[in-house]
Structure formats: structure tokens, C-alpha cells
C-alpha positions as CSV (number, residue, x, y, z in Angstrom):
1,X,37.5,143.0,195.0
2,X,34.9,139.9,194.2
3,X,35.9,138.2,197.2
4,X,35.5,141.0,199.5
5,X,32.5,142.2,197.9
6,X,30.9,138.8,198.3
7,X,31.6,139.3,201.9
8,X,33.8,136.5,201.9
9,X,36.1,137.8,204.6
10,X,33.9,138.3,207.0
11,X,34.1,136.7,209.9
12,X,37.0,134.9,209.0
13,X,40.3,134.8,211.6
14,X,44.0,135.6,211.3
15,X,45.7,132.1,211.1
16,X,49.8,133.4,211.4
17,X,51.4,135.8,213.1
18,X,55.2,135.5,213.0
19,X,57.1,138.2,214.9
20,X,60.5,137.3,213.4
21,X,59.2,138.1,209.7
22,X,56.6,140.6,210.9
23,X,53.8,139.4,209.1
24,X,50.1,138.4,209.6
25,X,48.1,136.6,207.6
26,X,44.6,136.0,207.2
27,X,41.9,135.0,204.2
28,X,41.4,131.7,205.0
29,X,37.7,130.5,204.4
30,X,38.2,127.4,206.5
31,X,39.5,129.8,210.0
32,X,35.1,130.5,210.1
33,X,35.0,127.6,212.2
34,X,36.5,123.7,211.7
35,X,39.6,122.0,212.7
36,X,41.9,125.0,213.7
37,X,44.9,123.1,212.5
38,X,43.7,123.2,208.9
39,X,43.7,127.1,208.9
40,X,45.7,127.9,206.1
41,X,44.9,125.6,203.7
42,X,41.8,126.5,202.1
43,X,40.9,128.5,199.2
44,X,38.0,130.6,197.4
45,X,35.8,128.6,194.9
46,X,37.6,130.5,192.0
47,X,41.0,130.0,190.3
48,X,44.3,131.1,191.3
49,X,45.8,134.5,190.3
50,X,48.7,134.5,188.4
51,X,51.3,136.0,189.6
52,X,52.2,139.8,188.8
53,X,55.4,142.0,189.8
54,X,56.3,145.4,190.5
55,X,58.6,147.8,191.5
56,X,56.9,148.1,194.7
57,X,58.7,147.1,197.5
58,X,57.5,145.1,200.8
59,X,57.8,147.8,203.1
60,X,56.0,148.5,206.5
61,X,52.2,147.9,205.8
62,X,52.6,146.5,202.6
63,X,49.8,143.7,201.8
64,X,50.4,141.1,199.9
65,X,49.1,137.8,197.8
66,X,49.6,134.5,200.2
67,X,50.2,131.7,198.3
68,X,51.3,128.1,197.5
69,X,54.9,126.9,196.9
70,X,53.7,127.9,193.0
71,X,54.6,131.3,192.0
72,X,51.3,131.5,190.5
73,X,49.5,129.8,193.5
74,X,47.6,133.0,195.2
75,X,44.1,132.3,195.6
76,X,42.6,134.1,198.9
77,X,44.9,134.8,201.1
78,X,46.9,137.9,202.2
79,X,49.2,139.1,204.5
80,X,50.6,142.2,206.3
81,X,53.9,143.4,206.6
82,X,55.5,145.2,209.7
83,X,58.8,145.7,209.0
84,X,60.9,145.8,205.3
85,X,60.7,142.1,203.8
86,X,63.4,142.7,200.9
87,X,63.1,139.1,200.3
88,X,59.2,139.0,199.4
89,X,59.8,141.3,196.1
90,X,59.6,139.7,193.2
91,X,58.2,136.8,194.8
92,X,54.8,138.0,195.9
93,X,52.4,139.8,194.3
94,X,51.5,143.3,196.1
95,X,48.0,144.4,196.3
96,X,47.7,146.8,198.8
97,X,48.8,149.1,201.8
98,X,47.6,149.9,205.3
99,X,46.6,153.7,205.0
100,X,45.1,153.6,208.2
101,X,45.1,151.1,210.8
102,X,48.3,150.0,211.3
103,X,48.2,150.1,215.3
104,X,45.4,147.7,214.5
105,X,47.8,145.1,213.4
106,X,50.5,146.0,215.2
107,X,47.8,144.9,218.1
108,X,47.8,141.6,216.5
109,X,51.3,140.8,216.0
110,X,51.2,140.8,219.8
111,X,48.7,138.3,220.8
112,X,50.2,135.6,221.9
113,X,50.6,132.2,220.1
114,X,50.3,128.7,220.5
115,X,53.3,127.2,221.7
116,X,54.9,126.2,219.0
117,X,53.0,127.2,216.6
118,X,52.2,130.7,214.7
119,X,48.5,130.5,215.6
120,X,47.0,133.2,217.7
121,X,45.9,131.2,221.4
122,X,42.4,133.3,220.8
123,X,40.8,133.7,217.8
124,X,41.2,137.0,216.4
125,X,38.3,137.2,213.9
126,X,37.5,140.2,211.1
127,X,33.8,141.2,211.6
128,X,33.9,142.8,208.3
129,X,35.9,143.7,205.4
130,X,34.8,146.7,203.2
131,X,36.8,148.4,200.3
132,X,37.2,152.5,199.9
133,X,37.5,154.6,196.7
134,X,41.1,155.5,197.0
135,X,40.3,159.1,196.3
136,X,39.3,158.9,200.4
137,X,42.8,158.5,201.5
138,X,45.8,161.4,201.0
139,X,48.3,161.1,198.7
140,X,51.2,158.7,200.0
């Protein structure tokens, strides 16, 4: 909520898009601009998150807590799930869930690529992040 608040997503790109795992991912300060091939790497000025566990499974639109090969490595960056990801529970924290949208990144998952490589060939940039009171949204 801080980060996005700060606008700190904005204007940022999505650095991965893996078709095989269905997943995007995005949050990286450094995708604003830079050496492309660092995307991925950076972080927010403020210490990782530990990590926390539910019973909440990563289903279709799930969003979830990138991080390092640390459990408790999540810093800034998240990712979106297209299809069941059994193997993420328990080792990522969930924060979130497309409510709306979805077509959005199913848009995504589609742009092609890099060749050999998971990064999109053009940049696909969020203009602007913004949060809603979860009272906006029907029950799911």
C-alpha cells in the first residue's frame, strides 16, 4: 500500500511473461528506464517482507509477492497468475486478486518475447497504479 501510494509503480514495465507457468510479473523500479537486461533485479528503498502463508491457493488471477531465492526475500515485486500454480502455495506470499481486469493480462501474456528470453520485445509500461476500498468490488 506504501509503495503504491508513493506512486512507485507508475510508469514502471512488466519484465516476465512466461506462458508455460502463466505468469507476469512486474514491480521492478529499475524497468523506468536503464539497461533492460537488469529488469528484475531491483528493489524499493525499504526492507524485505517476511514471508506470510495462507490457505489461499494460486489460482487464476491470483497476485503474488516476487522474490529472491530467500523465503523471506519479497521486496517490490509481484506477479499474476493465469492458470492454477499448485506449486507456488506455501512458497509465496499472496496479496491480491484480479477482480477486474483479467483480459488485461491475459493481453499481456500474449505479447511476444525476446527470443530467448521472457522479456516482452516492446515495453509494456503501467501508466498508473491506484488501490480501491474492497467494499467497491462483489463478494467473490
Amino acid at each position: 500500500k506504501q509503495l503504491i501510494n508513493e506512486k512507485f509503480y507508475d510508469g514502471t514495465a512488466i519484465h516476465r511473461i512466461d506462458p508455460n507457468l502463466g505468469i507476469i510479473q512486474g514491480g521492478d523500479p529499475l524497468s523506468k528506464g536503464g539497461d533492460p537486461r537488469a529488469w528484475g533485479t531491483g528493489s524499493s528503498p525499504y526492507p524485505n517482507v517476511p514471508a506470510e502463508f495462507s490457505d489461499i491457493p494460486y489460482d487464476r488471477g491470483t497476485l503474488g509477492a516476487a522474490r529472491t531465492q530467500d523465503i523471506n526475500g519479497a521486496n517490490c515485486q509481484w506477479f499474476i497468475t493465469l492458470k492454477k500454480q499448485p506449486a507456488f502455495d506455501n512458497k509465496y506470499t499472496v496479496f491480491g486478486k484480479v477482480i477486474e481486469g483479467i483480459k488485461n493480462v491475459e493481453v499481456i501474456m500474449m505479447a511476444p518475447t525476446q527470443e530467448g528470453s521472457e522479456r516482452p520485445s516492446d515495453k509494456v509500461v503501467l501508466k498508473s497504479v491506484t488501490l480501491q476500498p474492497r467494499a467497491n468490488f462483489p463478494a467473490q
